[in-house]
BAVEX-20921 format. One line per field, with one value per residue: x, y, z of N, C-alpha, C, CB in turn; residue in one letter; residue number from 1. Coordinates in pm, 1 decimal. Each point is the difference from the previous one (the first is absolute). Glycine has a CB too. Example, Ala and Ser with C-alpha at 12.3 -4.5 7.8 and 13.67 -1.06 7.14 Angstrom:
2
n.east = 1319.0,154.2
n.north = -569.0,222.3
n.up = 780.0,-196.6
ca.east = -89.0,82.0
ca.north = 119.0,119.0
ca.up = 0.0,6.0
c.east = 90.0,-77.0
c.north = 120.0,109.0
c.up = 0.0,73.0
cb.east = -189.2,118.4
cb.north = -117.3,-62.8
cb.up = 124.6,-214.5
type = A,S
seq = 1,2
REM end
This chain:
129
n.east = 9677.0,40.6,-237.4,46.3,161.1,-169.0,-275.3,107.4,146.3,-250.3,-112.9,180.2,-65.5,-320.2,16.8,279.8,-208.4,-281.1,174.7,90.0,-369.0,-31.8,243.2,-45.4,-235.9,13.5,-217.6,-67.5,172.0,-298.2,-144.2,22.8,202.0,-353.8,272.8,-266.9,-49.8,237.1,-227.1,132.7,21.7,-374.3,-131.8,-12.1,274.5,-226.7,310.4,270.5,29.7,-45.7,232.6,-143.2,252.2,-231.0,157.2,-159.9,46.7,164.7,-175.1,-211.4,162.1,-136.2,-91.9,180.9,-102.4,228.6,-136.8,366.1,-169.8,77.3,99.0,-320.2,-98.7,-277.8,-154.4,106.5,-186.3,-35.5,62.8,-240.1,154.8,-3.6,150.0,197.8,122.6,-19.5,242.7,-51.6,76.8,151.3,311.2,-188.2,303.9,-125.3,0.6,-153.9,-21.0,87.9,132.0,-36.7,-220.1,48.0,-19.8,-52.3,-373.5,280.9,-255.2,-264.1,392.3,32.9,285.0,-86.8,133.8,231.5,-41.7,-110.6,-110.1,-167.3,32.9,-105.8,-40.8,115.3,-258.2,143.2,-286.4,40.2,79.4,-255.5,-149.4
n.north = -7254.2,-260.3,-61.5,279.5,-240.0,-212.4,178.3,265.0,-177.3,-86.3,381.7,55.0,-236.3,-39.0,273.5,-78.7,-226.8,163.4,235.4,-210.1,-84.0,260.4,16.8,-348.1,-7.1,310.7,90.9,-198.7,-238.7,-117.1,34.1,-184.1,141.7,125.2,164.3,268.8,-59.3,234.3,-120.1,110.5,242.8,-4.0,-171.2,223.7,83.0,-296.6,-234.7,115.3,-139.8,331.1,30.7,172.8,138.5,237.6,34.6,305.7,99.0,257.9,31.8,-243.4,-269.3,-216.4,-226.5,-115.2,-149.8,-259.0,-91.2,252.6,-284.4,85.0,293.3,-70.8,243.3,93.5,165.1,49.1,320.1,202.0,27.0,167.9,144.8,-259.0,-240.8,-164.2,-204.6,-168.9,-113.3,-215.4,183.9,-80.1,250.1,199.9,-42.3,262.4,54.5,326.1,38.7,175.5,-263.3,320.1,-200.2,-139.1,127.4,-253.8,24.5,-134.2,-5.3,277.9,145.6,102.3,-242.3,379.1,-187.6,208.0,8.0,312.6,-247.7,-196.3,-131.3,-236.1,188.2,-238.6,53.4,-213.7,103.5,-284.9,82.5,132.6,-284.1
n.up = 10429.6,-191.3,-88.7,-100.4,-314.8,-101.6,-79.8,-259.9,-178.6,-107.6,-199.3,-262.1,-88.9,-57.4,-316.2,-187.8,-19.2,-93.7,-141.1,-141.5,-95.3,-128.7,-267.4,-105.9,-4.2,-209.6,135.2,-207.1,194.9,-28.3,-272.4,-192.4,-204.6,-128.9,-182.7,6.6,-266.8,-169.3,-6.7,217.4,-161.9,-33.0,324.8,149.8,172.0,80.8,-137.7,156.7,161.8,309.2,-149.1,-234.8,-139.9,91.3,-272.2,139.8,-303.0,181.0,-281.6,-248.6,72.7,-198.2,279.5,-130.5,333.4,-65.6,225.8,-35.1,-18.6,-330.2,-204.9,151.4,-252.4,291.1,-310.8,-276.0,123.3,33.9,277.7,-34.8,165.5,166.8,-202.2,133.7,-251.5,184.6,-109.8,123.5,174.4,-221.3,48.8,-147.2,-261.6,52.9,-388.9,116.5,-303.9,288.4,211.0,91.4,52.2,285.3,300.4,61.6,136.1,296.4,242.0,-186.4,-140.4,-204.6,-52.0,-258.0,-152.4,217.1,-384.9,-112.1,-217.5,-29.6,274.0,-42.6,324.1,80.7,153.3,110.8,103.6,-62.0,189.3,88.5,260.9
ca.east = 23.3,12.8,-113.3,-170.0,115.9,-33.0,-139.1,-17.7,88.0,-118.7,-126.3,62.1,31.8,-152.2,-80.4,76.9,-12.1,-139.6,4.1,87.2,-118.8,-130.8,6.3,12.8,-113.3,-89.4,-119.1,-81.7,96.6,-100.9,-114.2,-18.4,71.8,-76.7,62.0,-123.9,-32.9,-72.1,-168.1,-3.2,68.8,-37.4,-150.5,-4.7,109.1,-90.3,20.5,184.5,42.4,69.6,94.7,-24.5,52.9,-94.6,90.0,-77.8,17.4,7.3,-36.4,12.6,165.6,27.4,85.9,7.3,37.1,70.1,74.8,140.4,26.3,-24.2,-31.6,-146.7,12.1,-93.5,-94.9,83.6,-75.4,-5.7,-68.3,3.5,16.4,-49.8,-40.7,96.1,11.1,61.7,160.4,75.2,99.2,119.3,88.9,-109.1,4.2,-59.6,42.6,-105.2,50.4,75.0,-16.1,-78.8,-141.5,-69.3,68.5,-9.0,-113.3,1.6,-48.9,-63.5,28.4,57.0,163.0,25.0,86.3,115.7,75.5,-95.2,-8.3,49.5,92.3,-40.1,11.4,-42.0,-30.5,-22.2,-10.0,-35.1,81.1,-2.2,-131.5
ca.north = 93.5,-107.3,-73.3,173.8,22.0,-142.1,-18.6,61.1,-27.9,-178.4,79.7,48.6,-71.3,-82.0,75.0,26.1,-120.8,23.8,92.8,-36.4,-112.8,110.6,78.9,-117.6,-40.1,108.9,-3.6,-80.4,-137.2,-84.2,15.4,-31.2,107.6,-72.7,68.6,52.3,26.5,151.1,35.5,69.5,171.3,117.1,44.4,133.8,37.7,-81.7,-124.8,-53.4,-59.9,76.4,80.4,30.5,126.5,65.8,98.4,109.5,101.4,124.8,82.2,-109.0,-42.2,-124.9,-127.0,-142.8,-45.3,-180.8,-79.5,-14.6,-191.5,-80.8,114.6,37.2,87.0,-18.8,112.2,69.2,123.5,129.0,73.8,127.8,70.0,-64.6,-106.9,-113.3,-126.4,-110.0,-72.9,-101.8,38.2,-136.3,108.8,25.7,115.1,89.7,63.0,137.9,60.1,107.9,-41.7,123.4,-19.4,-113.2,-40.4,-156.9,-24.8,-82.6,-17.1,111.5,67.8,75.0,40.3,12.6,-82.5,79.9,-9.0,96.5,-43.3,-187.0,-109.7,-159.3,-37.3,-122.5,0.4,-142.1,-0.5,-138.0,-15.4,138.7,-29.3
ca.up = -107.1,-37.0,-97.5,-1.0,-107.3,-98.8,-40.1,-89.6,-118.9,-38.5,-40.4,-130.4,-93.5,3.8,-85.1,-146.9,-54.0,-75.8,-95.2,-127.7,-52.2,-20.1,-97.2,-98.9,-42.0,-60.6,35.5,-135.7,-29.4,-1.0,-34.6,-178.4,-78.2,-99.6,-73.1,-78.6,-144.2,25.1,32.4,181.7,56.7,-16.9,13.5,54.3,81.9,149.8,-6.2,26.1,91.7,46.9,-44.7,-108.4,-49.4,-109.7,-98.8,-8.5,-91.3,25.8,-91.3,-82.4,-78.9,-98.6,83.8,-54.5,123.4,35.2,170.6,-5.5,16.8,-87.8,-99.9,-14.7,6.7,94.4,-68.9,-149.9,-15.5,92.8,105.7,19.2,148.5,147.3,42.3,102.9,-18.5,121.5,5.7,128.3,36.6,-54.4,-59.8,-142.9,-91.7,-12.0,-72.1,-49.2,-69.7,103.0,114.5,46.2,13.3,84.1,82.2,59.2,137.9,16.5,121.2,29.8,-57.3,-171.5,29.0,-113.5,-111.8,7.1,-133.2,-96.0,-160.0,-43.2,37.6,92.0,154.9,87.7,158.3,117.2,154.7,44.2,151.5,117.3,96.0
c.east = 39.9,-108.7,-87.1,75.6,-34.8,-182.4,-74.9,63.7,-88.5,-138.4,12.2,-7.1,-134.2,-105.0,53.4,-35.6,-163.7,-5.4,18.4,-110.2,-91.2,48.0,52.2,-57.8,-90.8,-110.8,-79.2,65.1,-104.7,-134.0,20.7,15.7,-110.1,83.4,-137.3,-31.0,12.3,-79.9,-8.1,31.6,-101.5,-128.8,-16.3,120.6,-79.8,46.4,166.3,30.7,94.3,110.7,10.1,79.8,-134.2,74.6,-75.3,57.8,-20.9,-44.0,4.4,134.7,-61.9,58.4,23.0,76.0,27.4,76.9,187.0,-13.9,4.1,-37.2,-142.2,-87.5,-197.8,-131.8,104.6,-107.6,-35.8,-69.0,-19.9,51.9,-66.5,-7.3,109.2,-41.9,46.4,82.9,39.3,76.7,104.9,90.7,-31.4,121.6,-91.5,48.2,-141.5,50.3,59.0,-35.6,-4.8,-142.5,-86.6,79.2,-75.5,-111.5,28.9,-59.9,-84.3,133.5,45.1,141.3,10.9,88.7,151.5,118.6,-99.4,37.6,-19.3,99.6,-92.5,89.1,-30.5,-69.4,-23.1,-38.3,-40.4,-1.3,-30.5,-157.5,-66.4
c.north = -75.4,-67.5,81.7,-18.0,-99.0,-36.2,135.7,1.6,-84.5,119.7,65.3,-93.7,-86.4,144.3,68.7,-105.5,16.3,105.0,-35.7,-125.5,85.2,60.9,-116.5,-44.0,143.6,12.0,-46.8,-129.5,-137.8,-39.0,-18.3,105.4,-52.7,124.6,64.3,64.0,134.9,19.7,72.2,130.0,65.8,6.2,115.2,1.0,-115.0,-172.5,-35.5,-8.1,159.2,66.9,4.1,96.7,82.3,85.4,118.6,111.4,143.3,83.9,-147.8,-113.8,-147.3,-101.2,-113.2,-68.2,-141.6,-22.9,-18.2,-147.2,-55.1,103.4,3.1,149.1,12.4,142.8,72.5,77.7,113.9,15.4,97.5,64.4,-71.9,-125.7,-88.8,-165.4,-62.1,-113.2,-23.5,67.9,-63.6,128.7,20.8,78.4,67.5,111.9,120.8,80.3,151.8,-18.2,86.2,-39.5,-117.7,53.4,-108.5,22.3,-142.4,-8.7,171.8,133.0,34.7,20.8,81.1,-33.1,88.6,-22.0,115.6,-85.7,-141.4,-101.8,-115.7,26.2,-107.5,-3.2,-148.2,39.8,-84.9,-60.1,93.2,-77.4,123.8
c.up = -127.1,-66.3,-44.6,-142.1,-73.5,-86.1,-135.6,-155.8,-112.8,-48.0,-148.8,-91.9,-28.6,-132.8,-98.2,-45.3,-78.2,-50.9,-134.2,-80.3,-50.7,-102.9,-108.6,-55.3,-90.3,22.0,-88.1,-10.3,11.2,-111.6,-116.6,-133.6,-76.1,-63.6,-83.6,-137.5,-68.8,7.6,159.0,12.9,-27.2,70.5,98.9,146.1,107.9,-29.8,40.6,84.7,77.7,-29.1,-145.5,-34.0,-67.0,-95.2,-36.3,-37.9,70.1,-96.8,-136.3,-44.8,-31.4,87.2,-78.7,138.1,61.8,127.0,-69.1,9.2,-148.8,-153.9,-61.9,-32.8,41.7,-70.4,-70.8,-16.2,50.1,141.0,25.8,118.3,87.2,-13.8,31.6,-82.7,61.7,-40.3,78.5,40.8,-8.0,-67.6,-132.6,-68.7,-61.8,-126.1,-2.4,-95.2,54.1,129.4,105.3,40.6,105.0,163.0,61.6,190.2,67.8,146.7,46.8,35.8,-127.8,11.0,-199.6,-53.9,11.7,-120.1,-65.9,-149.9,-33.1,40.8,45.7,133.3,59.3,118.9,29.9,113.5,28.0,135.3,120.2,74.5,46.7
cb.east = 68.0,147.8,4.4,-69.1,190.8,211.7,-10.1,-53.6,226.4,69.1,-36.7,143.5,260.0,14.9,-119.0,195.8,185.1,-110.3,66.4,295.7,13.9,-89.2,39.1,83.8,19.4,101.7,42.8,-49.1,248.7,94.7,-82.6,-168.5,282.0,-271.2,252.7,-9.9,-140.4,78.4,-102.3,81.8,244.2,128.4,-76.9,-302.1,106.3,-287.6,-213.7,82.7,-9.0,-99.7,105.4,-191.8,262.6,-186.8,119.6,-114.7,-75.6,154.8,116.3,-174.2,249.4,47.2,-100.3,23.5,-106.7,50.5,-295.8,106.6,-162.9,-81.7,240.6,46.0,291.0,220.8,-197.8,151.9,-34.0,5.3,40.9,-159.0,14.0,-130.3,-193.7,-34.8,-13.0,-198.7,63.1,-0.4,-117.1,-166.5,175.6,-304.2,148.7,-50.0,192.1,-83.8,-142.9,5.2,81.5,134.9,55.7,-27.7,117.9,348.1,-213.6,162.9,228.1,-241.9,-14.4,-210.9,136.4,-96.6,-236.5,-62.1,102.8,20.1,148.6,-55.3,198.8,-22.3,-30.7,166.2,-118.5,167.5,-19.9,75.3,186.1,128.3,105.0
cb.north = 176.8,14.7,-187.6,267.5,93.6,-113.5,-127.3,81.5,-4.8,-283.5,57.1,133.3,14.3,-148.9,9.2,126.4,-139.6,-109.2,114.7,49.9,-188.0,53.2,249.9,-36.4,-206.7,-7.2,147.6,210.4,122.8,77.1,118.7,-149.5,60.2,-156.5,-148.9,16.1,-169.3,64.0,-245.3,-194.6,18.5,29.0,-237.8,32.4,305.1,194.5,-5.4,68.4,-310.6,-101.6,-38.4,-76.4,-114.2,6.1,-189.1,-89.4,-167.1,-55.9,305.7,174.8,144.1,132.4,51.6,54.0,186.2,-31.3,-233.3,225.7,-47.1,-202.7,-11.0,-188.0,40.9,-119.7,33.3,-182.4,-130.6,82.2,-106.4,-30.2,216.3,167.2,41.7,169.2,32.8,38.9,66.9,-202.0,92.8,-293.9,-50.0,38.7,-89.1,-74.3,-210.5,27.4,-160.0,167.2,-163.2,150.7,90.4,-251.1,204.9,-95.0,137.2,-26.3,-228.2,-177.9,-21.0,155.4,-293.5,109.0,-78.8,-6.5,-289.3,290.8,176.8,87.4,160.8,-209.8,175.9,-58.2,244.4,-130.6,165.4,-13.3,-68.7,304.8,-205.9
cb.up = 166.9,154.2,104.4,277.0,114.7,220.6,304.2,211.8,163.9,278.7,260.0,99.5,62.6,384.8,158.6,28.2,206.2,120.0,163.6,138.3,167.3,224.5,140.3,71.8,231.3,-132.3,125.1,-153.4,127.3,214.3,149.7,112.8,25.8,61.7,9.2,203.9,51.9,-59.4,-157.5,98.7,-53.6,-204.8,-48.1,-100.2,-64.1,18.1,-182.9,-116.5,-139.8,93.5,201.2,18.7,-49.2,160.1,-105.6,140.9,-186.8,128.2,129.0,-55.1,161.0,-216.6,208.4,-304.1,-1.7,-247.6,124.6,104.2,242.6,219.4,-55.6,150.7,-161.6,254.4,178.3,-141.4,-61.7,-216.0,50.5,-134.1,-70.3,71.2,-113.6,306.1,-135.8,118.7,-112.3,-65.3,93.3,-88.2,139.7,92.8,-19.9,251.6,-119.2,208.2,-146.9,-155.4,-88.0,-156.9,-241.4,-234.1,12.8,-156.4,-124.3,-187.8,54.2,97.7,176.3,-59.7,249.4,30.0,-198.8,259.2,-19.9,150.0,-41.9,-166.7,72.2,-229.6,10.4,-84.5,17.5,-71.5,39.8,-194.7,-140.4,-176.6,88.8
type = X,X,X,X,X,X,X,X,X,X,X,X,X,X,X,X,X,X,X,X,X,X,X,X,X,X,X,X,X,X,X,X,X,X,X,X,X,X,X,X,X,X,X,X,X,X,X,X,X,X,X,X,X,X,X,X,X,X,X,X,X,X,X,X,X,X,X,X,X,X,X,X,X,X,X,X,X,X,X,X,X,X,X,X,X,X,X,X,X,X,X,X,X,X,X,X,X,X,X,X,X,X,X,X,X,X,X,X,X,X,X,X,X,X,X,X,X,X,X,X,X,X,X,X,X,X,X,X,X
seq = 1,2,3,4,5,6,7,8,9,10,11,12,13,14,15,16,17,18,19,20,21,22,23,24,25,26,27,28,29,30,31,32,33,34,35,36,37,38,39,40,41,42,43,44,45,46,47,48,49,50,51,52,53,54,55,56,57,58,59,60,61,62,63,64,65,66,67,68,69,70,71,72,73,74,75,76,77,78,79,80,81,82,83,84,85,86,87,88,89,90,91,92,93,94,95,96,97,98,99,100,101,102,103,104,105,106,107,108,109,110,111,112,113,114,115,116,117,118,119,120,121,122,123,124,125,126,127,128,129
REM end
């Protein structure tokens, strides 16, 4: 009973250890960082990279849309009803001229901004999987 006890102990502790490496290393930690151009943001949705944000106008309005990393600013102009736009999935500012009018798309769902009128908002789902 005794060594049943020790061997499961050495097992636990073996798969905290490769957890604690794993949430250390991150899932990209490895992989080469390119930092992308604004040009890149606007091409189409089939060319971007899997995790993507989308921002989809609910009725006409006014965006303007910068990376928080670096205050890159990723698009500035209008949107009619239905249409969308794609964006890394990096932590964005979201200014509308009625943030009522949008809402955010992330993995094929719709979260709404849960503000109205003219403001700036932050999102991140960088972290979420």
């Amino acid at each position: 009973m005794f060594k049943g006890g020790i061997a499961l102990a050495v097992v636990l502790g073996l798969l905290v250890i490769a957890w604690i490496v794993k949430s250390l290393a991150g899932p990209g930690a490895l992989a080469p960082s390119r930092s992308a151009p604004a040009a890149d943001v606007t091409e189409s949705a089939a060319s971007m990279p899997a995790a993507t944000v989308g921002i989809v106008a609910l009725d006409a309005v006014r965006i303007k849309v910068v990376r928080k990393s670096d205050g890159a600013q990723l698009f500035q102009g209008a949107l009619q009803s239905g249409e969308r736009q794609e964006y890394p999935n990096v932590p964005i500012y979201l200014t509308a001229s009625e943030l009522g009018a949008v809402e955010i798309d992330y993995k094929g769902r719709r979260y709404p901004t849960g503000h109205t009128g003219h403001d700036r908002i932050q999102f991140d789902f960088s972290n979420i999987r």
